[in-house]
C-alpha positions in Angstrom: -18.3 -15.7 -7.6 -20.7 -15.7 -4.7 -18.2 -16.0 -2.5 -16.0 -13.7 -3.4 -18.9 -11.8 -3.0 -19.4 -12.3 0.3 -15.8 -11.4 1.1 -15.1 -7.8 -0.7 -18.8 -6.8 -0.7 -18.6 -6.1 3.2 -15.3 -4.4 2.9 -16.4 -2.3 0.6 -19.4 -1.5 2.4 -17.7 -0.5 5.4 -15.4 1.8 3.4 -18.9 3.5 2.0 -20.1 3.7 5.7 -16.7 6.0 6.6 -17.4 7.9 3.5 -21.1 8.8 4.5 -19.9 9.5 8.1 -17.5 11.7 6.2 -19.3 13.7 4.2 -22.0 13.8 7.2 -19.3 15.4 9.0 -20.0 13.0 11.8 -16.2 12.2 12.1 -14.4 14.9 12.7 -10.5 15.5 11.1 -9.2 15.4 14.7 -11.2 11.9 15.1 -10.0 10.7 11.7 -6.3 11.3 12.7 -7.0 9.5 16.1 -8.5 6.7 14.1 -5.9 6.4 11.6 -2.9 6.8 14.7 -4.6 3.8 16.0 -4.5 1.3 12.9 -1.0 2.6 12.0 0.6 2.4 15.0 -0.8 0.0 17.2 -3.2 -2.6 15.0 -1.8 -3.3 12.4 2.0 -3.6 14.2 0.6 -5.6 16.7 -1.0 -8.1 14.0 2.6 -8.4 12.0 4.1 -9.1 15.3 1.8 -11.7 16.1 2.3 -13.5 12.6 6.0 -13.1 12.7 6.2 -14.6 16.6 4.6 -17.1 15.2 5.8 -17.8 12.0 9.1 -19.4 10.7 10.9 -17.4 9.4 13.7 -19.6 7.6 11.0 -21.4 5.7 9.0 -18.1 5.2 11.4 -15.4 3.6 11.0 -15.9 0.2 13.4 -12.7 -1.6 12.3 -13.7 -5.2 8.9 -12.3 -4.8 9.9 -9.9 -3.8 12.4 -8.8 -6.1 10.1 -9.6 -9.1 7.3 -7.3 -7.2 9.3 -4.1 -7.4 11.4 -4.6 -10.0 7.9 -4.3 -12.2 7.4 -1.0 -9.5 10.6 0.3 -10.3 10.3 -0.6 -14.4 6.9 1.1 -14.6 8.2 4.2 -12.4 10.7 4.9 -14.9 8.5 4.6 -17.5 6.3 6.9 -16.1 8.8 9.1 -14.8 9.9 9.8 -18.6 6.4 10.0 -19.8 5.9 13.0 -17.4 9.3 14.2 -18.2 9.2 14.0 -22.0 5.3 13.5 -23.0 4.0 16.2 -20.1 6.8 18.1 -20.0 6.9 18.1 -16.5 10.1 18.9 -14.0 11.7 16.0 -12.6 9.8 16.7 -9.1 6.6 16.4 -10.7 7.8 13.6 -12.7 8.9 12.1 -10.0 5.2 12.2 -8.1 3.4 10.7 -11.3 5.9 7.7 -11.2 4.8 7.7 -7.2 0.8 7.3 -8.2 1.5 4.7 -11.0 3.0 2.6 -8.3 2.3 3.5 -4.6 -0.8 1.1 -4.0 -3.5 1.7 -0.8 -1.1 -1.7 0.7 -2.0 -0.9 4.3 -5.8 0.1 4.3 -7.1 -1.5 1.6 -4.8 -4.6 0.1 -4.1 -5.7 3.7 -8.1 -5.9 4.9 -9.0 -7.5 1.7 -6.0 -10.1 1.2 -6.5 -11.3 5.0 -10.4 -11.3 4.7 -10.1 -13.2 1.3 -7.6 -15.7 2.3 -7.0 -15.6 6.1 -3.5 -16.3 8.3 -2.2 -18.2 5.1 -1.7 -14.6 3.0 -0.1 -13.0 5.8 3.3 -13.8 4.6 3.5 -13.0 1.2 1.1 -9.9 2.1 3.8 -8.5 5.1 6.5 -9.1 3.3 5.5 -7.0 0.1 3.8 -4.4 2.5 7.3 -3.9 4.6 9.4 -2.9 1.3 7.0 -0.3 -0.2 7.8 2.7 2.0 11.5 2.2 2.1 11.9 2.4 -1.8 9.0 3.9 -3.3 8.7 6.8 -0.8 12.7 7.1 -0.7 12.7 7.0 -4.1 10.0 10.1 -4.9 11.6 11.7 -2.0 15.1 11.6 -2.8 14.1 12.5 -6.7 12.0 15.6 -5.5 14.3 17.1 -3.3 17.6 16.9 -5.7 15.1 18.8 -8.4 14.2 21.2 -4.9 17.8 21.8 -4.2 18.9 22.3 -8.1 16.6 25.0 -8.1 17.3 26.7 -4.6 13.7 26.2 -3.8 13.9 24.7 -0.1 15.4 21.3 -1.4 17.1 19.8 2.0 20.7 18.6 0.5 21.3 14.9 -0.2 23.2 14.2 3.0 20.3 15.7 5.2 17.6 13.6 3.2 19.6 10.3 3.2 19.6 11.0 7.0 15.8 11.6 7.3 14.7 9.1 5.3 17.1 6.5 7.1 14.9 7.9 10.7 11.5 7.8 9.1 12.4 4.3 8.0 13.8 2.6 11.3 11.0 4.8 13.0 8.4 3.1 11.0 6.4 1.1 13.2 5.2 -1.5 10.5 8.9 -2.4 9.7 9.4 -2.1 13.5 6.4 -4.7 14.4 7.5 -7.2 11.7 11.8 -6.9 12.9 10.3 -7.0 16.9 8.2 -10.2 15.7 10.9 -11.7 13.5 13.5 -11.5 16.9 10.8 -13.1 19.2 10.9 -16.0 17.1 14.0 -16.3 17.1 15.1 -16.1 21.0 12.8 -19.3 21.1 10.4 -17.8 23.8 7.0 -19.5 23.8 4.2 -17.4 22.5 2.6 -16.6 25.8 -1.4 -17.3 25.6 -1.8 -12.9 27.2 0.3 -11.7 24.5 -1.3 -14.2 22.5 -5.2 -12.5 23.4 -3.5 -9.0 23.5 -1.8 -9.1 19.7 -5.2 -10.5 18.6 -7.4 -7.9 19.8 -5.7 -5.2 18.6 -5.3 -7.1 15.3 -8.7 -8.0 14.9 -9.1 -4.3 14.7 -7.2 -3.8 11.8 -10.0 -4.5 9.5 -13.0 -2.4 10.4 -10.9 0.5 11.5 -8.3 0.5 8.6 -11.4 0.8 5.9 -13.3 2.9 7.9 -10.9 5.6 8.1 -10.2 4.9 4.4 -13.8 5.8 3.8 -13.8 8.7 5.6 -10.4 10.1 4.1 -12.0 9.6 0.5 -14.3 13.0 1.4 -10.9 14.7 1.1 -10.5 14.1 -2.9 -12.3 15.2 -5.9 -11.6 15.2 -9.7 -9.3 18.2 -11.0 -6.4 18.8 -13.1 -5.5 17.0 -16.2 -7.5 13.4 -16.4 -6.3 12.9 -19.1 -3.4 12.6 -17.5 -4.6 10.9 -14.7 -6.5 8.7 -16.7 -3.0 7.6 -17.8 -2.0 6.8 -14.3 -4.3 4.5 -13.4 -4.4 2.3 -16.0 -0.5 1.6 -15.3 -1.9 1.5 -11.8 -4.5 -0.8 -11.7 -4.5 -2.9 -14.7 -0.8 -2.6 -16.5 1.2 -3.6 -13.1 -1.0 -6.2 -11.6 -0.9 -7.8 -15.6 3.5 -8.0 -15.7 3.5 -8.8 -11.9 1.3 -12.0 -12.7 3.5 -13.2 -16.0 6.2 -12.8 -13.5 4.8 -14.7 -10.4 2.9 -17.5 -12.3 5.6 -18.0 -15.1 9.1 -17.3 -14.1 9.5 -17.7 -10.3 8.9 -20.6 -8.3 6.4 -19.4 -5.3 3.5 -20.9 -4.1 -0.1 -20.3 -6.0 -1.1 -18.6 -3.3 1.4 -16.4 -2.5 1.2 -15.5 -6.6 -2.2 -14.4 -6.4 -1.5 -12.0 -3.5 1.0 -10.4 -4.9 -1.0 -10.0 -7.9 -4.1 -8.3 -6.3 -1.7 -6.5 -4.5 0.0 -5.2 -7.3 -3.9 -3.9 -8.7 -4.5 -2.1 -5.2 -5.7 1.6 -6.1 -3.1 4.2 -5.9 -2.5 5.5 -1.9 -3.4 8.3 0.0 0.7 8.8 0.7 1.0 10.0 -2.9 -1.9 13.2 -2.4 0.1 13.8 0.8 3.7 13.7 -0.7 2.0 16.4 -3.6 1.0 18.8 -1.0 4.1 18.5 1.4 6.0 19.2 -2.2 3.5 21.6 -3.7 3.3 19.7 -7.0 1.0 17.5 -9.0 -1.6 17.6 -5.9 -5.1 18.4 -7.9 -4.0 15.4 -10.2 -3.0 13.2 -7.3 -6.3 13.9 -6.1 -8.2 12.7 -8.9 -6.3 9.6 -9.3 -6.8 8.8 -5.5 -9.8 8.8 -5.9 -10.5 7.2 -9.7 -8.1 4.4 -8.8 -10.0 3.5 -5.5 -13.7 3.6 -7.2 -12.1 1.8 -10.3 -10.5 -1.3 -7.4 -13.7 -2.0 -6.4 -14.7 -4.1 -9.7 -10.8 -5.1 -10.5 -9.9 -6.5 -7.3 -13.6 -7.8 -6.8 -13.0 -9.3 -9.9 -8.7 -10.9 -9.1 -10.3 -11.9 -5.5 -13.2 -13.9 -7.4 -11.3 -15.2 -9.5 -8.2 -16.8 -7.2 -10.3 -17.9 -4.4 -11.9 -19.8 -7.2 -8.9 -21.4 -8.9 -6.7 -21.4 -6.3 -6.3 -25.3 -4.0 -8.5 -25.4 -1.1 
């Protein structure tokens, strides 16, 4: 337990550190969006590069995690889809945003800071290969559902053909999936790993950690608890604790991964719900004081569930 200790207890700390500095007002929100431009589109691109260079990626590419990862995403979006739909009475756009925060997890600023600091280069494969399918179908997915309910009712919607094609952009243009395909081609052409890249990719990676949570801390000043919590309540429970539980039946009893590999898709699974999904509510205009409040309960409620998984697995799991 100690030394779990010793491994979340610092990253939570630095997430409190950009929360004080936050509500201090000693970052400003022009400095938070240079901060976060930084981690999301040079660190953390530069670090999947650098493990895909110099990974292998025949031996590494394992589909049946990740299938069994989002198909519990997908199951437990439906699910909450209709209980918004049917229980909340909500319209299919809001629906569709619930279903968003019951799934979406904090993968990029949170999971990938703890899962590396926990367990090192060997959880970088499992960990970029669940990170590098969340966008395309969980985003799509709230995107494409929110603007067919926007066009049904003439309120702005963009027409499927227009959002197929701007979702398709915002994928390719993605420079996570772009640093993991740029990596994954390097390795293949056979080029040697070239010591300067080498010391470039690792600087800029080794400055995923600090920066990533520190910006994390800082954008938490930005949320407070409104709207129904009830109903929020609701969300993070299939969040945090419901998702991680079916993801772990699924990776420890029916498919054949490594241990390892099982236990980071499990405490990625019970990552707090992302900032994406407050974003998403106000671009759309719906759900946003209630994505606000699970934001924000779902990250404060992380800190004892994953301290809890991450003490737990580097426990149990061979050394």
């Amino acid at each position: 337990m100690f030394v779990s200790l010793e491994i979340v207890l610092p990253v939570f700390a630095i997430i409190l550190s950009g929360y004080i500095a936050g509500k201090r007002q000693w970052v400003s929100s022009a400095a938070l969006k240079g901060l976060s431009f930084f981690v999301y589109y040079m660190a953390i691109p530069a670090l999947l590069f650098r493990t895909m260079a110099q990974g292998n990626l025949s031996a590494d590419i394992d589909f049946s995690l990740i299938v069994a990862f989002y198909s519990v995403s997908l199951s437990i979006f439906i699910l909450s889809a209709v209980l918004g739909r049917f229980l909340y009475g909500h319209g299919l756009k809001e629906a569709a945003v619930m279903a968003m925060g019951a799934t979406y997890g904090n993968l990029l600023l949170l999971g990938f800071p703890l899962v590396y600091s926990a367990f090192g280069d060997k959880g970088m494969v499992p960990l970029t290969m669940l990170i590098a399918f969340q966008a395309p179908i969980l985003m799509a997915l709230t995107s494409m559902l929110t603007e067919y309910d926007l066009s049904r009712e003439g309120d702005g919607g963009q027409g499927a053909k227009t959002m197929l094609l701007s979702l398709a952009k915002a994928i390719w243009s993605n420079p996570i999936i772009i640093g993991l395909i740029a990596g994954g081609l390097y390795q293949l052409s056979g080029y040697e790993f070239v010591s300067v890249m080498d010391r470039f990719t690792a600087l800029l990676g080794g400055a995923v950690i600090p920066c990533a949570l520190f910006s994390l801390g800082v954008s938490l000043t930005e949320f407070k608890l409104a709207g129904d919590l009830k109903q929020s309540f609701l969300i993070v429970v299939l969040k945090t604790i419901i998702y991680p539980c079916i993801v772990a039946i699924l990776v420890f009893n029916v498919i054949d991964v490594p241990p390892l590999w099982a236990a980071v898709a499990v405490i990625l699974a019970a990552q707090p719900t992302g900032v994406n999904v407050f974003i998403l509510a106000q671009q759309y205009g719906v759900f946003t004081a209630r994505a606000a409040s699970v934001v924000l309960s779902s990250t404060i409620l992380s800190v004892v569930t994953v301290t809890m998984l991450i003490a737990y697995y580097v426990n149990v799991l061979p050394k």
